[in-house]
C-alpha positions in Angstrom: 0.0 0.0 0.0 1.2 3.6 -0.9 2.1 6.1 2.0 -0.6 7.9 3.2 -0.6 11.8 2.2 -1.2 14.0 4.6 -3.2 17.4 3.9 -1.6 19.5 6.8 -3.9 22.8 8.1 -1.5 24.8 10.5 -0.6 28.0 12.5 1.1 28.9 15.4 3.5 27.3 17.8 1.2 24.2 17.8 1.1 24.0 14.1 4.8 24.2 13.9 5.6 21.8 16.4 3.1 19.4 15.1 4.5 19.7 11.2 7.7 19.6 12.3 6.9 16.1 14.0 5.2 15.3 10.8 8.5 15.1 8.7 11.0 14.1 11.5 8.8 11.1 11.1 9.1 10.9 7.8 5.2 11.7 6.3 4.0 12.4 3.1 2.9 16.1 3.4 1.0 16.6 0.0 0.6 20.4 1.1 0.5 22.5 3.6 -2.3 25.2 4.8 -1.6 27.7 6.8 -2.0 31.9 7.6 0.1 34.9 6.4 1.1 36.6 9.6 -1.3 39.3 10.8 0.2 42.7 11.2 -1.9 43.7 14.5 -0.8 40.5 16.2 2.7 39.7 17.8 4.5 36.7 16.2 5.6 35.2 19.3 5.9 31.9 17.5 7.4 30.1 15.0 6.2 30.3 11.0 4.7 27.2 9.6 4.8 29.0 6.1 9.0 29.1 6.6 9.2 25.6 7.6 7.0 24.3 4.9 8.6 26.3 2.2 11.8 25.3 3.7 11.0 21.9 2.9 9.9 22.3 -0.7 5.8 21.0 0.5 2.9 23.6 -2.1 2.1 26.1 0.6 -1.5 27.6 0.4 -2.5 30.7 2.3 -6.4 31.6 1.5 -8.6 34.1 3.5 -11.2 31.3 3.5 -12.2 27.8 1.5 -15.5 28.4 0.8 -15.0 28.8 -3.0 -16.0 26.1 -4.6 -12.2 26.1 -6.6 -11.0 24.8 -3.7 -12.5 21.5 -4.0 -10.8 20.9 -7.2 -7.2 21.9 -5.5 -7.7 20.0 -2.3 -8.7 16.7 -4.6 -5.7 17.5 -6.8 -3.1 17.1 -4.3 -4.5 13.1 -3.5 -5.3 13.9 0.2 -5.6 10.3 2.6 -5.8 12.0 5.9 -6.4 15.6 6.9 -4.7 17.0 10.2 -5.4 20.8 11.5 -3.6 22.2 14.0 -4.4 25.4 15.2 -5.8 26.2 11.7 -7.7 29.4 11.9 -10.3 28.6 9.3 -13.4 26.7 9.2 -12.8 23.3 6.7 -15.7 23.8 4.8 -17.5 19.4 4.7 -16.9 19.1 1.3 -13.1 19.5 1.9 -12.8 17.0 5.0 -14.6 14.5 2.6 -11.9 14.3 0.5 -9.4 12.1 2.6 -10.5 8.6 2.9 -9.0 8.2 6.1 -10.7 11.3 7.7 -10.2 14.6 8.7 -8.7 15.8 12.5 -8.5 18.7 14.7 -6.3 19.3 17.7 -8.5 21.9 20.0 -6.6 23.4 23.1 -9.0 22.4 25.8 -10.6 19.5 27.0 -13.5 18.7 25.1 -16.0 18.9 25.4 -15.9 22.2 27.9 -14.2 25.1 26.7 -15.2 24.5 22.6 -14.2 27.9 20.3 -12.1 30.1 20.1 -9.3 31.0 22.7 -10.3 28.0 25.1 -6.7 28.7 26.9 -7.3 32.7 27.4 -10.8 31.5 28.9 -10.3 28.9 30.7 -7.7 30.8 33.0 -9.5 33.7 32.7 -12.0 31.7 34.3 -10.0 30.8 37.1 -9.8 26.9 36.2 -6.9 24.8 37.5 -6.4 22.7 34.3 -6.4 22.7 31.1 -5.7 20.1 27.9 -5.8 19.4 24.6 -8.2 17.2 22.3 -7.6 15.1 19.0 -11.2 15.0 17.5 -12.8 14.0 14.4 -13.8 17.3 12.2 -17.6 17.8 10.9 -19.8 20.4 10.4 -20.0 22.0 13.6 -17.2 23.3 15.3 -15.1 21.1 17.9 -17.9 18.7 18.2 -16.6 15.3 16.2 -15.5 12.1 18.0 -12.9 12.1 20.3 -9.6 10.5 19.4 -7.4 11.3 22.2 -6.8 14.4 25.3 -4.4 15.5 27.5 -4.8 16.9 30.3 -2.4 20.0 31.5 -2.2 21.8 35.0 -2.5 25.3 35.7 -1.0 26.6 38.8 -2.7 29.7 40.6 -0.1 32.4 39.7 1.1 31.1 36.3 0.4 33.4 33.0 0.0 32.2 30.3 2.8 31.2 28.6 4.0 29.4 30.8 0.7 27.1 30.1 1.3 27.6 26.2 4.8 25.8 26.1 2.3 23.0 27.7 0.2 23.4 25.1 2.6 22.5 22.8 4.0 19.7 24.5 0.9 18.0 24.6 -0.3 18.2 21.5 2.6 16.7 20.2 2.6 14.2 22.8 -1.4 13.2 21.4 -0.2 13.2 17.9 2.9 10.9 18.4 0.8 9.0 20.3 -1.6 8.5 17.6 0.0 8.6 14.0 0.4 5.5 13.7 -3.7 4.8 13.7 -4.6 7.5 12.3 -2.2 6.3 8.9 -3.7 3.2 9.4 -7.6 4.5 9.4 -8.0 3.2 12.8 -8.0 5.6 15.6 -10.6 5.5 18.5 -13.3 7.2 18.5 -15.1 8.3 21.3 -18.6 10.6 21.3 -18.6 13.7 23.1 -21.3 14.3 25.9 -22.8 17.1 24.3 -24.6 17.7 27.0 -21.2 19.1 29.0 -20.4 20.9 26.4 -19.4 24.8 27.0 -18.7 27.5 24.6 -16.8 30.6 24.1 -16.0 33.4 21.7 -13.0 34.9 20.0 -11.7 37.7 22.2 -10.1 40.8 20.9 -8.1 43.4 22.4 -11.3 45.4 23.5 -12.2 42.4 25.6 -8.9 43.4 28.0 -10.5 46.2 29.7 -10.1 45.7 33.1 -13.9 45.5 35.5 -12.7 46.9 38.5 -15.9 45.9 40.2 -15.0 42.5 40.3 -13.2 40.6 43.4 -9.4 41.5 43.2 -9.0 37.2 41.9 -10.9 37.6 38.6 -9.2 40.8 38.0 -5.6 38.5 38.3 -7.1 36.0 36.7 -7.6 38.1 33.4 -4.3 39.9 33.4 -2.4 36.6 33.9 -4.5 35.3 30.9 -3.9 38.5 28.4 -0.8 39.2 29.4 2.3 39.0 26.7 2.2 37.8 24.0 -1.5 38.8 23.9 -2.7 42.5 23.8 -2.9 42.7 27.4 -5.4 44.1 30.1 -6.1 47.6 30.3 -7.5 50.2 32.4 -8.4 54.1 31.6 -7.1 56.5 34.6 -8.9 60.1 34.5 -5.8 62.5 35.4 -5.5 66.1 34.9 -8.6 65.9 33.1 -7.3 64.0 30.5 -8.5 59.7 30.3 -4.6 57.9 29.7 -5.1 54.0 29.3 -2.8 51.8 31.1 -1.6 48.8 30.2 -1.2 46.1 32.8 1.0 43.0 32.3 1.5 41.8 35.8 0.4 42.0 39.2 -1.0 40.4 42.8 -3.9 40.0 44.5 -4.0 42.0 48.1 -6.5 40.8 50.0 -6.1 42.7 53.1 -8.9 44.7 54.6 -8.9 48.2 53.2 -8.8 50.8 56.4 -11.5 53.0 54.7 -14.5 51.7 51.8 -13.4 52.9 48.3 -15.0 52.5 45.0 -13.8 50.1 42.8 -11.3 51.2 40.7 -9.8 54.2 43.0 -6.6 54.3 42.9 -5.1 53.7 47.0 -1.6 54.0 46.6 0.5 55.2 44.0 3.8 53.6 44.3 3.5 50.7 44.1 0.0 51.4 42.0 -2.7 49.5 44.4 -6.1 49.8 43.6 -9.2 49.1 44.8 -11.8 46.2 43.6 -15.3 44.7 44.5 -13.1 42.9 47.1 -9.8 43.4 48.2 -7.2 45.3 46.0 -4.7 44.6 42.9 -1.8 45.9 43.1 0.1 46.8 39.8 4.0 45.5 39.3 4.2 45.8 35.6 2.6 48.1 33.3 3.2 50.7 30.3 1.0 53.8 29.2 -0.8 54.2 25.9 0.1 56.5 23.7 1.3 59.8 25.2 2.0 62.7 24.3 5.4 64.1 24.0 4.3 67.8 25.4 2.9 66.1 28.5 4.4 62.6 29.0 3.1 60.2 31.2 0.4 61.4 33.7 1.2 62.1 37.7 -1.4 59.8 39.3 -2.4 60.7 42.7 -4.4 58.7 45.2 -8.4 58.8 44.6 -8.2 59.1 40.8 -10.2 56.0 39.6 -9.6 53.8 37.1 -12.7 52.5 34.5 
């Protein structure tokens, strides 16, 4: 029997790491799918694009596959079995129909909680203590296919979130070593989801960083820690001098002592270090950056009982 091709749909650190495992193992990569970097987004990871094109494997970049041209590409490269990791783009079902030996997604949570977009962001955002990844079987609607294979990944209380990420990595690789050898041979498990558990969140954009200052000085943590670098970041907006400056926050603690006096959230308590108040307790701020500024006026003199929003 011939070697099986693989039709590879990638991005990111995961995508990388998972083609990269692809030809150390020596697989037929018929072609390669992946995203042109976006300009508003940091590049914190490695380029699929390079590594493909490095290896000589077509390299396809479209906005979406929902022209019907794409069928007759897809089925010109031969396709026996489709992987996406970290692929951006919905697989229209005509395309995942193509590859006799069926079509796979790695998701980075464990399904079936936490299916869409930015399941990591969320799920610490959410305060949760784990994490994982799933190998699934693709169809029509999004992360809900048979199960082929998870792992589970811990989260520890104070972590951000790349230190979870390098996890992320690690086990998807782990689930795909684990399983290439089935899924070339057409006969990986295949477990249902209890859709019934199932959970669901949205993509998140830089807007979705601002800071609610009337929530308990945790979930305030919990969101920083998730946004932090490489992602846009939290944010607040500090009325000084009459002017609103937005503040960038990339790290900080919780302080959960008793505050002497009641203050609103968001009031600013202390200014150095920057400590200010929540629903409950207080967050104090040990990393941050201002907007833009202007170079007449620089950075704005914060005093105590400006408030934050």
């Amino acid at each position: 029997m011939a070697t099986p091709r693989i039709l590879f749909f990638g991005y990111s650190e995961v995508g990388y790491a998972a083609l990269e495992l692809l030809l150390a193992r020596g697989c037929v990569v018929a072609g390669v799918f992946t995203h042109t970097p976006d300009a508003g987004e940091k590049n914190w990871f490695r380029s699929v694009p390079a590594l493909a094109e490095a290896r000589g494997l077509p390299v396809f970049t479209p906005d979406s596959l929902k022209d019907p041209a794409w069928v007759e590409r897809v089925q010109a490269l031969r396709p026996d079995l489709i992987l996406s990791f970290y692929y951006r783009n919905m697989i229209p079902e005509r395309l995942l129909a193509l590859a006799p030996l069926g079509a796979f997604n790695l998701h980075g949570s464990l399904l079936p909680r936490y299916r869409g977009r930015a399941p990591l962001n969320w799920a610490i955002i959410n305060g949760e203590d784990h994490t994982g990844v799933s190998l699934h079987v693709m169809v029509k609607e999004a992360d809900a296919g048979d199960l082929v294979d998870q792992e589970k990944i811990p989260i520890g209380p104070e972590e951000p979130v790349t230190a979870v990420l390098d996890r992320v990595r690690e086990a998807a690789v782990k689930v795909l070593a684990r399983q290439l050898d089935g899924l070339l041979a057409g006969r990986a498990p295949r477990t249902p989801q209890d859709h019934a558990l199932a959970t669901y969140f949205g993509k998140r954009t830089a807007a979705d960083g601002r800071i609610a200052w009337s929530q308990p000085a945790r979930p305030v943590f919990n969101l920083v820690r998730a946004v932090t670098h490489p992602f846009p970041g939290a944010f607040t907006e500090v009325e000084a001098e009459g002017i609103a400056h937005r503040l960038h926050i990339w790290w900080g603690r919780v302080r959960n002592e008793t505050l002497a006096q009641p203050a609103a959230p968001g009031t600013v308590l202390q200014v150095s270090p920057l400590v200010i108040a929540c629903g409950e307790g207080a967050f104090e701020v040990t990393e941050s950056a201002w907007g833009a500024l202007s170079a007449e006026t620089g950075p704005p003199a914060l005093a105590v009982g400006d408030v934050c929003r």
